[in-house]
VEXNU-898169 format. One record per residue: residue in three letters; x, y, z of N, C-alpha, C, O in turn. Coordinates in pm, whole numbers. Layout:
REM residues N
+--------+--------+---------+--------+---------+----------+--------+--------+---------+--------+--------+---------+--------+
| residu | n_east | n_north |   n_up | ca_east | ca_north |  ca_up | c_east | c_north |   c_up | o_east | o_north |   o_up |
+--------+--------+---------+--------+---------+----------+--------+--------+---------+--------+--------+---------+--------+
|    Ala |      X |       Y |      Z |       X |        Y |      Z |      X |       Y |      Z |      X |       Y |      Z |
...
+--------+--------+---------+--------+---------+----------+--------+--------+---------+--------+--------+---------+--------+
END
This chain:
REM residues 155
+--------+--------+---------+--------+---------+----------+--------+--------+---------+--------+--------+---------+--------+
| residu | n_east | n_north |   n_up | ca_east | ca_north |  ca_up | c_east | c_north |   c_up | o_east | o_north |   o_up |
+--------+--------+---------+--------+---------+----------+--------+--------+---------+--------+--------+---------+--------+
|    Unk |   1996 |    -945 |    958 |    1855 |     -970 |    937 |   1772 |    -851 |    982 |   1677 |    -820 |    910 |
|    Unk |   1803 |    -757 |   1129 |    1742 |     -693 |   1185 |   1757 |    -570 |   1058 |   1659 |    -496 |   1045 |
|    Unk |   1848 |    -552 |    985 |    1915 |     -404 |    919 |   1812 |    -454 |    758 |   1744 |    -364 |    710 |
|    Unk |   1809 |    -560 |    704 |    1735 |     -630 |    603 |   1535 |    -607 |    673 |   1464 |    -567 |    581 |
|    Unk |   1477 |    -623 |    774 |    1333 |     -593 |    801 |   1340 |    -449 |    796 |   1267 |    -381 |    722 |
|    Unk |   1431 |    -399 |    879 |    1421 |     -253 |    886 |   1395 |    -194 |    733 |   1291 |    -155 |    681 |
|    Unk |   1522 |    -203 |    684 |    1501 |     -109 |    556 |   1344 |    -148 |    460 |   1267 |     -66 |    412 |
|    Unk |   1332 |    -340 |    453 |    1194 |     -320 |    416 |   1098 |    -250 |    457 |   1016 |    -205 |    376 |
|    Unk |   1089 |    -228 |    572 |     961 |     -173 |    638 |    944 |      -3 |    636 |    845 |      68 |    656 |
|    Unk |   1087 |      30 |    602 |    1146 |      199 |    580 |   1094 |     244 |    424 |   1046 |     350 |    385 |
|    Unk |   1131 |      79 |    329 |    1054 |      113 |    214 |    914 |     136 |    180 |    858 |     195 |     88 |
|    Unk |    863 |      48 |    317 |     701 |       47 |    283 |    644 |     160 |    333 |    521 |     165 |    340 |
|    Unk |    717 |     259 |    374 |     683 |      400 |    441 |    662 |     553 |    319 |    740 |     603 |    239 |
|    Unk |    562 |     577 |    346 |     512 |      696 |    249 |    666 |     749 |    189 |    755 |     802 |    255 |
|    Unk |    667 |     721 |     55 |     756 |      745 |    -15 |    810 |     945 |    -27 |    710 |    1013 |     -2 |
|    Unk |    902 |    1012 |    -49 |     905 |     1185 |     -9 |    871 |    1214 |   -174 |    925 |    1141 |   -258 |
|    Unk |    805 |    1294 |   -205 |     766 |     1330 |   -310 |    856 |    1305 |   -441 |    811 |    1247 |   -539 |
|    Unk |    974 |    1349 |   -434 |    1075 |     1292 |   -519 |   1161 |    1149 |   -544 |   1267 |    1124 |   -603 |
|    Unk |   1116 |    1111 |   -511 |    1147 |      936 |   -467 |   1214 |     924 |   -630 |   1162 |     994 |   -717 |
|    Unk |   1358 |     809 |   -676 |    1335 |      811 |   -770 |   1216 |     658 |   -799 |   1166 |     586 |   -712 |
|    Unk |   1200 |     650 |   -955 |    1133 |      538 |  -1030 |   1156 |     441 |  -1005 |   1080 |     344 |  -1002 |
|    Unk |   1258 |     445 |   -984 |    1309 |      277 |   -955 |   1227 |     228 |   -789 |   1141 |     145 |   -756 |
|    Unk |   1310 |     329 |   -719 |    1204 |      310 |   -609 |   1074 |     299 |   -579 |   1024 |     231 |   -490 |
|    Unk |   1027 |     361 |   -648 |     858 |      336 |   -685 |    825 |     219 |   -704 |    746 |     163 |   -627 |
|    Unk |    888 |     145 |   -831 |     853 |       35 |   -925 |    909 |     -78 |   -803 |    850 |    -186 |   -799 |
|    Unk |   1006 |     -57 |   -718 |    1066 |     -155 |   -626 |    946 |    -204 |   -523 |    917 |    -322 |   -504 |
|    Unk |    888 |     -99 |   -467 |     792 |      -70 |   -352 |    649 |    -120 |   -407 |    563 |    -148 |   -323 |
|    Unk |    618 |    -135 |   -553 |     467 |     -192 |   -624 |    544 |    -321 |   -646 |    503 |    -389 |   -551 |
|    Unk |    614 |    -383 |   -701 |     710 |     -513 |   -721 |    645 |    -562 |   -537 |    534 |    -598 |   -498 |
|    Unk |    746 |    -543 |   -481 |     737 |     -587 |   -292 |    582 |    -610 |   -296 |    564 |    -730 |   -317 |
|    Unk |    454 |    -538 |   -282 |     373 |     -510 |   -261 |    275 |    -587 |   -308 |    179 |    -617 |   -238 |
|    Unk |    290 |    -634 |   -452 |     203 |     -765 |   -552 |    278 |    -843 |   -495 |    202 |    -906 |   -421 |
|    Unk |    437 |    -903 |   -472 |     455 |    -1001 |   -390 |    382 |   -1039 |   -261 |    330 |   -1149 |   -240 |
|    Unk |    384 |    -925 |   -169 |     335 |     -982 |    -74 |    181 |   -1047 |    -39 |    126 |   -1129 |     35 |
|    Unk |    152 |    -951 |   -146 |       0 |    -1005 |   -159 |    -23 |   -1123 |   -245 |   -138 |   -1168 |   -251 |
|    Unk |     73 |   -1177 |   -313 |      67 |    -1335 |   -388 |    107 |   -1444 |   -265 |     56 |   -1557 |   -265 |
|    Unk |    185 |   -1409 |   -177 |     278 |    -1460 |    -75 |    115 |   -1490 |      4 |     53 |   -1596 |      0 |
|    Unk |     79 |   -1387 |     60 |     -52 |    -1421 |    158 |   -185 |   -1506 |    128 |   -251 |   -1550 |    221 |
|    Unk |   -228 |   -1530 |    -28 |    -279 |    -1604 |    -84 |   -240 |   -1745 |    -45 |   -317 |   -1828 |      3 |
|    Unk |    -70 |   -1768 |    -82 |      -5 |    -1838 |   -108 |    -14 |   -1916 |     61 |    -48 |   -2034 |     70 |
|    Unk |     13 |   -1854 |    157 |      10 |    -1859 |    312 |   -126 |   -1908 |    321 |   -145 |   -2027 |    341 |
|    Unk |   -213 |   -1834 |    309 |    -329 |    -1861 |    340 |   -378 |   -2039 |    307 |   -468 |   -2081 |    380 |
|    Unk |   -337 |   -2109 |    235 |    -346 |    -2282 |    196 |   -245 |   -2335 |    216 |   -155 |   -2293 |    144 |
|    Unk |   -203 |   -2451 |    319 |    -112 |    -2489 |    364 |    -89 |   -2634 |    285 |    -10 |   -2723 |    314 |
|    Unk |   -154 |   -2629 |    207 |    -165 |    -2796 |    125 |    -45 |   -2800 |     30 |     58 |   -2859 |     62 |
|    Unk |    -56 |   -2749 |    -63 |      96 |    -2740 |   -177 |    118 |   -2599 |   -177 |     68 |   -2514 |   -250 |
|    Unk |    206 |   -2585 |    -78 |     301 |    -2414 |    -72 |    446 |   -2439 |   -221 |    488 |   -2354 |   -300 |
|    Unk |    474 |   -2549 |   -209 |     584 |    -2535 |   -353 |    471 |   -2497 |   -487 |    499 |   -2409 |   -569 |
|    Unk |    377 |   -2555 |   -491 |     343 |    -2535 |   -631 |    250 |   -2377 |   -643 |    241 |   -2310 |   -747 |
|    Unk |    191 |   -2344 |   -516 |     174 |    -2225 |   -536 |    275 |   -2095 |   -511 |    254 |   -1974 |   -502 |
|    Unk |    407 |   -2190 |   -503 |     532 |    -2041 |   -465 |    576 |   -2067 |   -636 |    638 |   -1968 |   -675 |
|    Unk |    565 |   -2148 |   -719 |     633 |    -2157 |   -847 |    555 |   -2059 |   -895 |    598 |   -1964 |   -960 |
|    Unk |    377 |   -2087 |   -849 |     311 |    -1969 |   -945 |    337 |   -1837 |   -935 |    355 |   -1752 |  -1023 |
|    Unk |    337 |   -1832 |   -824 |     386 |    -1733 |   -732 |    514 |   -1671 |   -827 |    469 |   -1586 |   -904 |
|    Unk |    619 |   -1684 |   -839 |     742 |    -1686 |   -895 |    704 |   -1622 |  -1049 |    748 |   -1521 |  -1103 |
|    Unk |    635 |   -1692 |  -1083 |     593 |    -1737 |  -1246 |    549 |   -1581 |  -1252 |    623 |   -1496 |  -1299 |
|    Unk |    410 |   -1550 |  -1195 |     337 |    -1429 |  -1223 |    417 |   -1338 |  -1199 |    431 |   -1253 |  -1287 |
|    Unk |    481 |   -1328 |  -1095 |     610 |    -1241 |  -1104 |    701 |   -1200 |  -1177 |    727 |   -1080 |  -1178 |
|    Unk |    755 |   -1270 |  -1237 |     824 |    -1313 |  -1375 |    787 |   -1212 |  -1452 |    833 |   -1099 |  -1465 |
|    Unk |    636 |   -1303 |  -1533 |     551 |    -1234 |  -1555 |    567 |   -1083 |  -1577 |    644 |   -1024 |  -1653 |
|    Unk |    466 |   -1029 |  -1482 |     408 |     -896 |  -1438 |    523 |    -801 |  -1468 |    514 |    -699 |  -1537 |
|    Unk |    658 |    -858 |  -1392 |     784 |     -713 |  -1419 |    887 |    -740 |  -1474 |    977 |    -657 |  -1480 |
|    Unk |    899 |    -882 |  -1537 |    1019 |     -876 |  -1591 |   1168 |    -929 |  -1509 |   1290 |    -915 |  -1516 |
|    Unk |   1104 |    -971 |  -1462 |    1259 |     -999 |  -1303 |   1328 |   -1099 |  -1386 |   1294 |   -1155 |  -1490 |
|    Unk |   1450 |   -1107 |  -1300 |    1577 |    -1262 |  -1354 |   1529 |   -1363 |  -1219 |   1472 |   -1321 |  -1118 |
|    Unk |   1561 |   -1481 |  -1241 |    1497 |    -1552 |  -1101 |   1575 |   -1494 |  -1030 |   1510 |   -1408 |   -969 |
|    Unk |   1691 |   -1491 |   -998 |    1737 |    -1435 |   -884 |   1686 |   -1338 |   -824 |   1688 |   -1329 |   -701 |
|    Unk |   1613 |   -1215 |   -932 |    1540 |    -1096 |   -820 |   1414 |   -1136 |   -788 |   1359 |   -1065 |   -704 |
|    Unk |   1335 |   -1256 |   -841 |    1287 |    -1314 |   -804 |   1289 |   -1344 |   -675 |   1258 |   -1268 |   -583 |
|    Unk |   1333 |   -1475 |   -667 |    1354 |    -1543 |   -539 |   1361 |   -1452 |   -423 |   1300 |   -1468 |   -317 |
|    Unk |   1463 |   -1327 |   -461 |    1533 |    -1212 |   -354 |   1363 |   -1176 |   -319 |   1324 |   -1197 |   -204 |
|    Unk |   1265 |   -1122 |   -423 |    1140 |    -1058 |   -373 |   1051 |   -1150 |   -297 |   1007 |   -1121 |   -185 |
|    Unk |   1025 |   -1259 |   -357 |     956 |    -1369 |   -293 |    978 |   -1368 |    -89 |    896 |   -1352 |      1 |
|    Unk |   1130 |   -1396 |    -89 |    1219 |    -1377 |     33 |   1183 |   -1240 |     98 |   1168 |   -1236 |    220 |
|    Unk |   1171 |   -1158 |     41 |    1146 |    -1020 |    120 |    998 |   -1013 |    188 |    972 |    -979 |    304 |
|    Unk |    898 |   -1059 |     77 |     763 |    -1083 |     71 |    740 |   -1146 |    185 |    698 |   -1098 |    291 |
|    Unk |    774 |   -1270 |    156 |     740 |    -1396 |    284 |    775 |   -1308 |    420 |    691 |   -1307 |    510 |
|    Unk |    876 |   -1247 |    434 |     935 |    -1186 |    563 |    799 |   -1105 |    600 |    732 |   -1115 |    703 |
|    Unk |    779 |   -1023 |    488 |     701 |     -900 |    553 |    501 |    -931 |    578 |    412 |    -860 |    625 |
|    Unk |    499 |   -1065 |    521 |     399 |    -1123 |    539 |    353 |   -1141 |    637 |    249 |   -1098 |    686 |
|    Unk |    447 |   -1224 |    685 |     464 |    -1279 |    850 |    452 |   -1143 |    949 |    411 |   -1158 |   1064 |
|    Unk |    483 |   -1032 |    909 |     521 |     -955 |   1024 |    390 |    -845 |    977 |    372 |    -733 |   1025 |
|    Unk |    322 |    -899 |    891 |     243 |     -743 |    862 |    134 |    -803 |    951 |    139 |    -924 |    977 |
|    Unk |      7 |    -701 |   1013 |     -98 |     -701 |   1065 |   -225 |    -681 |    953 |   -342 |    -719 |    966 |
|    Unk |   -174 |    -622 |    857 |    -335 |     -587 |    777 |   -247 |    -581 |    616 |   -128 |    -596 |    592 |
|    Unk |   -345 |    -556 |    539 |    -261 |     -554 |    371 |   -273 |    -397 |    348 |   -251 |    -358 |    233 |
|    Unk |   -303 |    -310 |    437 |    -318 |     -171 |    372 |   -208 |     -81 |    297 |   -220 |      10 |    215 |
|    Unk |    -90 |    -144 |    359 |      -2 |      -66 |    361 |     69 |    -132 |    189 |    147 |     -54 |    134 |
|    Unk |     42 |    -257 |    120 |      86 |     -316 |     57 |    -42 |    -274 |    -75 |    -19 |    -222 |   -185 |
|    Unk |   -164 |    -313 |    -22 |    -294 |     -250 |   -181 |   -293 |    -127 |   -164 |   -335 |     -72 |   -266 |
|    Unk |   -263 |     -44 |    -76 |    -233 |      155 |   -118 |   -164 |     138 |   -231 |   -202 |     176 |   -342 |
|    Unk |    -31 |      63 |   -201 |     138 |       86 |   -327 |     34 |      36 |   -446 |     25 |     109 |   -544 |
|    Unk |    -18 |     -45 |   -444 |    -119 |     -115 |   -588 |   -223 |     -46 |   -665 |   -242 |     -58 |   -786 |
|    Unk |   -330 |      69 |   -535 |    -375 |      144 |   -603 |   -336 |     257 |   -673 |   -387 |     299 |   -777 |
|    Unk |   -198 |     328 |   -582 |    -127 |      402 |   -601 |    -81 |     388 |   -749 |    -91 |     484 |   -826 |
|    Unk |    -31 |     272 |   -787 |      66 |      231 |   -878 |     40 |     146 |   -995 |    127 |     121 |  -1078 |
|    Unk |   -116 |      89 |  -1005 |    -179 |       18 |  -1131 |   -284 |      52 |  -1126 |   -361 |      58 |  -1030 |
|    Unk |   -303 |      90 |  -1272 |    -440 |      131 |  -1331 |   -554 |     -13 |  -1274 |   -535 |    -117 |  -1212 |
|    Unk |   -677 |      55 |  -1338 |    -776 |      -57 |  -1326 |   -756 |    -203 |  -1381 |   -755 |    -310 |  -1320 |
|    Unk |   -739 |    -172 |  -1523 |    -692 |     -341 |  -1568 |   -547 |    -371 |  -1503 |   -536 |    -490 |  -1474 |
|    Unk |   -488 |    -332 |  -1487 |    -366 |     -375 |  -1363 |   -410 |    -468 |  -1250 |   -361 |    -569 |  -1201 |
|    Unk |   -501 |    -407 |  -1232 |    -572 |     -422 |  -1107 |   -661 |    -593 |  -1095 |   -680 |    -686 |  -1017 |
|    Unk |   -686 |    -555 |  -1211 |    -788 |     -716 |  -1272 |   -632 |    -800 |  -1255 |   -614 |    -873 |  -1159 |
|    Unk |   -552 |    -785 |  -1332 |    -458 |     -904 |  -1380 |   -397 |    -891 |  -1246 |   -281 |    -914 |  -1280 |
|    Unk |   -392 |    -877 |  -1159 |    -340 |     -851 |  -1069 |   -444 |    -985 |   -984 |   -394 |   -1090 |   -942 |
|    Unk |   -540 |    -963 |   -978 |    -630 |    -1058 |   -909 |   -627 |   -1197 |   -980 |   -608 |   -1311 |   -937 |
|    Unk |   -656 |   -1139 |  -1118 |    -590 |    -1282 |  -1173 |   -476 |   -1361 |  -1150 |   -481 |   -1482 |  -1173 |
|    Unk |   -362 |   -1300 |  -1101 |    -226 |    -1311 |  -1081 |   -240 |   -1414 |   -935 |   -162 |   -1510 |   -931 |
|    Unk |   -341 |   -1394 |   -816 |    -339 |    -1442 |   -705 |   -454 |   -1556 |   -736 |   -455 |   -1647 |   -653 |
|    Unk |   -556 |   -1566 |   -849 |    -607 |    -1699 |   -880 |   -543 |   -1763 |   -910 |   -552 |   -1872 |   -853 |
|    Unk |   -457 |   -1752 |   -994 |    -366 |    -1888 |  -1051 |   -256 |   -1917 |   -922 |   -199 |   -2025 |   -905 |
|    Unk |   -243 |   -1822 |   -853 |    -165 |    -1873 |   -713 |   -272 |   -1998 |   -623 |   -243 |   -2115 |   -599 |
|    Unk |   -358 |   -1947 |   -598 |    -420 |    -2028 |   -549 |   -492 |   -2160 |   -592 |   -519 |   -2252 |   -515 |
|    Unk |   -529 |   -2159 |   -772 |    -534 |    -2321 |   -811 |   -433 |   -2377 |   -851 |   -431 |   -2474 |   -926 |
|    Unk |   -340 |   -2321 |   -803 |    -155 |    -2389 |   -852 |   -166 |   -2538 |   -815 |   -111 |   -2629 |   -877 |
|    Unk |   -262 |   -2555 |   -681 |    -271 |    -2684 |   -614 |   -352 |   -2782 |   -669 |   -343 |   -2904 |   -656 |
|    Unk |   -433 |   -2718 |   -732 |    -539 |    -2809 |   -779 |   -723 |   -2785 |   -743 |   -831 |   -2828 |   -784 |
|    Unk |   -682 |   -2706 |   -660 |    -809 |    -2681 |   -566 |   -827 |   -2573 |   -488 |   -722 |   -2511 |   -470 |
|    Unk |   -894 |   -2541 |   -451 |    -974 |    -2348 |   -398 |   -961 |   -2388 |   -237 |  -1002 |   -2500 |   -205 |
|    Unk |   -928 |   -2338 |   -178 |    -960 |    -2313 |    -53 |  -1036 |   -2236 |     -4 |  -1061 |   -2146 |    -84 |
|    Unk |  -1094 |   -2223 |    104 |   -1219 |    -2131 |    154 |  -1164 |   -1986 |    218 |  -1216 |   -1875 |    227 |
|    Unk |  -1034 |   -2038 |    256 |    -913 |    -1916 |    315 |   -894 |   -1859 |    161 |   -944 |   -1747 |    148 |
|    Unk |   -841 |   -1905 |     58 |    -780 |    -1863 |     10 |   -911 |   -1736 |    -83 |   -900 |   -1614 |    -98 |
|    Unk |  -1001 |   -1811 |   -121 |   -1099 |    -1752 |   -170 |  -1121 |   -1631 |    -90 |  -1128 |   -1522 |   -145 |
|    Unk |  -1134 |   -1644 |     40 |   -1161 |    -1483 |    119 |  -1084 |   -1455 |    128 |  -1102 |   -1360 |    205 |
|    Unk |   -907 |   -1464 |     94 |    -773 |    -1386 |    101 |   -835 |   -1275 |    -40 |   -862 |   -1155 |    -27 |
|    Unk |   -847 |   -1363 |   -176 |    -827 |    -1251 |   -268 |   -963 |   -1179 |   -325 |   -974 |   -1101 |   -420 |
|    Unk |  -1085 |   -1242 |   -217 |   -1179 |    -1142 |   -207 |  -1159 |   -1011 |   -116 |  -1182 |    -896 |   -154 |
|    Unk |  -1118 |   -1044 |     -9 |   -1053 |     -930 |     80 |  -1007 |    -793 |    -29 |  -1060 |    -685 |    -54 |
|    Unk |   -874 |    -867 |    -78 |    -762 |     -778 |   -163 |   -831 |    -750 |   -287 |   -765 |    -667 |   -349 |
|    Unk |   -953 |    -788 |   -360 |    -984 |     -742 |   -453 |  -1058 |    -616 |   -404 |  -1031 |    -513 |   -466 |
|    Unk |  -1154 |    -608 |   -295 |   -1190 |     -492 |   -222 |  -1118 |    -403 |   -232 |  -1135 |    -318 |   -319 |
|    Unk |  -1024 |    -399 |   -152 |    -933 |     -312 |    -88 |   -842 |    -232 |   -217 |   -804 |    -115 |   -221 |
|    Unk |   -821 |    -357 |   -331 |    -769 |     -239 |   -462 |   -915 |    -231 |   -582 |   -917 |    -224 |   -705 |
|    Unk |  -1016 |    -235 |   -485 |   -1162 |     -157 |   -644 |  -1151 |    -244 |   -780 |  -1150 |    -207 |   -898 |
|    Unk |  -1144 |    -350 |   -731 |   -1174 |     -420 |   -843 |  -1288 |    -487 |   -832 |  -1309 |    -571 |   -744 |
|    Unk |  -1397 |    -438 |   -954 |   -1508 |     -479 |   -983 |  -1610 |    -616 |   -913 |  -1540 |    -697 |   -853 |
|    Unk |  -1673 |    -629 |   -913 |   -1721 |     -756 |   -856 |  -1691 |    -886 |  -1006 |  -1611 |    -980 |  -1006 |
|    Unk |  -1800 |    -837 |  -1133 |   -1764 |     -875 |  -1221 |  -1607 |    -924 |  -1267 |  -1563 |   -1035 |  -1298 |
|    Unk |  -1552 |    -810 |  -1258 |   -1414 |     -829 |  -1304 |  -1315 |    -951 |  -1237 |  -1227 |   -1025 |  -1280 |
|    Unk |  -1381 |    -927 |  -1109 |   -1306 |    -1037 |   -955 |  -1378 |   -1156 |  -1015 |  -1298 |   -1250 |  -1020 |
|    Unk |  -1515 |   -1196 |  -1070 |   -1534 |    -1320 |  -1102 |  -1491 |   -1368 |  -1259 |  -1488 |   -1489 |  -1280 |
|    Unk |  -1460 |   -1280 |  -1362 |   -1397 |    -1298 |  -1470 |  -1281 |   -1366 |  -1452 |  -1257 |   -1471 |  -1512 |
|    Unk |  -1179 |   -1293 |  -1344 |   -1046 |    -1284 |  -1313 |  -1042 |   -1461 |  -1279 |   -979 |   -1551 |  -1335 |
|    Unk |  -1108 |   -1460 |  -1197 |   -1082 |    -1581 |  -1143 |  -1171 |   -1743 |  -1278 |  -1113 |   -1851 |  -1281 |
|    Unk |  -1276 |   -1727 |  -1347 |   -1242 |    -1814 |  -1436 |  -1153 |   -1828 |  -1501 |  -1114 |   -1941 |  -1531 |
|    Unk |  -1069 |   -1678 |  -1561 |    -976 |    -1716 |  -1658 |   -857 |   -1797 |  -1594 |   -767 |   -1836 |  -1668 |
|    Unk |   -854 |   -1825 |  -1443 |    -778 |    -1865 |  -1392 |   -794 |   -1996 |  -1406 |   -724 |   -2075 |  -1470 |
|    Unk |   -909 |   -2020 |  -1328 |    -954 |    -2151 |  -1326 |   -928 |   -2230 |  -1482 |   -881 |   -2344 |  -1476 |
|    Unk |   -950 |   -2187 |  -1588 |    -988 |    -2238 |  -1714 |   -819 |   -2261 |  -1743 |   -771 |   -2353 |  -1809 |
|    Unk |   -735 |   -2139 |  -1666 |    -586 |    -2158 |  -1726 |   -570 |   -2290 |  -1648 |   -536 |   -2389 |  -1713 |
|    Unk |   -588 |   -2301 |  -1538 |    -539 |    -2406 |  -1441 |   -605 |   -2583 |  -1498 |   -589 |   -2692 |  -1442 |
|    Unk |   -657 |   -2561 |  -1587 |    -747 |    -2689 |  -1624 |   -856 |   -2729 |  -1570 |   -922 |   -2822 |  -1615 |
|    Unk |   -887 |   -2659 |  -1459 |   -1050 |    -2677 |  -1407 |  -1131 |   -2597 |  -1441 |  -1218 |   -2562 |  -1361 |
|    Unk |  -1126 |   -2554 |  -1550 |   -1275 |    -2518 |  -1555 |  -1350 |   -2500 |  -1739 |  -1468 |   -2471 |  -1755 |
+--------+--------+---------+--------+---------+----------+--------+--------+---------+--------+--------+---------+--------+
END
């Protein structure tokens, strides 16, 4: 377990200029997890139905098999728990997705959060926080989140 945090936390470390792609794409993968994961943390009411969404957008976004799924989810949750701030996780995001990336990306943590049925007041200042922190629009952050809402059936 100790050799499994380590190397995550070795990954989340300024990558050396030549890094290959894969590694890159591994380290933005980790990074939208963890930040779906902390959404997901942040409402303690239905954690299964917002870890399916969770899962789902993942899916989604890169293409995974569930199994690398689940494996990222698992890595995520770990480094959730142990992180102090999201900087080190929306750098890899700004670093690594354009602007509309960036939108669906926020979109990606609305539908995490009405997975349940309902908004939380945590959860709402989780992916206002993280929309800050990766420059996504004000507009765009309230677009993002009807199309969510409207996917989710409320709205």
């Amino acid at each position: 377990m100790l050799k499994t945090l380590k190397s995550l936390f070795d990954a989340l470390a300024p990558p050396p200029e030549a890094a290959p792609a894969d590694a890159q794409e591994h380290l933005l993968q980790l990074a939208a997890a963890v930040l779906m994961v902390e959404v997901m943390r942040s409402d303690m009411h239905a954690p299964e139905a917002e870890r399916l969404a969770t899962v789902s957008a993942l899916q989604h976004r890169f293409g995974l098999a569930a199994d690398e799924v689940e494996r990222l989810v698992e890595l995520a949750e770990q480094a959730a728990r142990d992180a102090h701030d999201y900087h080190r996780f929306t750098s890899k995001i700004n670093e690594g997705f354009d602007a509309e990336q960036k939108v669906r990306m926020i979109e990606y943590l609305w539908q995490v959060a009405y997975a349940d049925g309902q908004l939380s007041a945590d959860e709402q200042h989780v992916i206002s926080k993280i929309a800050d922190l990766i420059h996504v629009p004000h507009g765009a952050y309230i677009n993002a989140k009807m199309r969510a809402k409207k996917a989710a059936g409320q709205g």
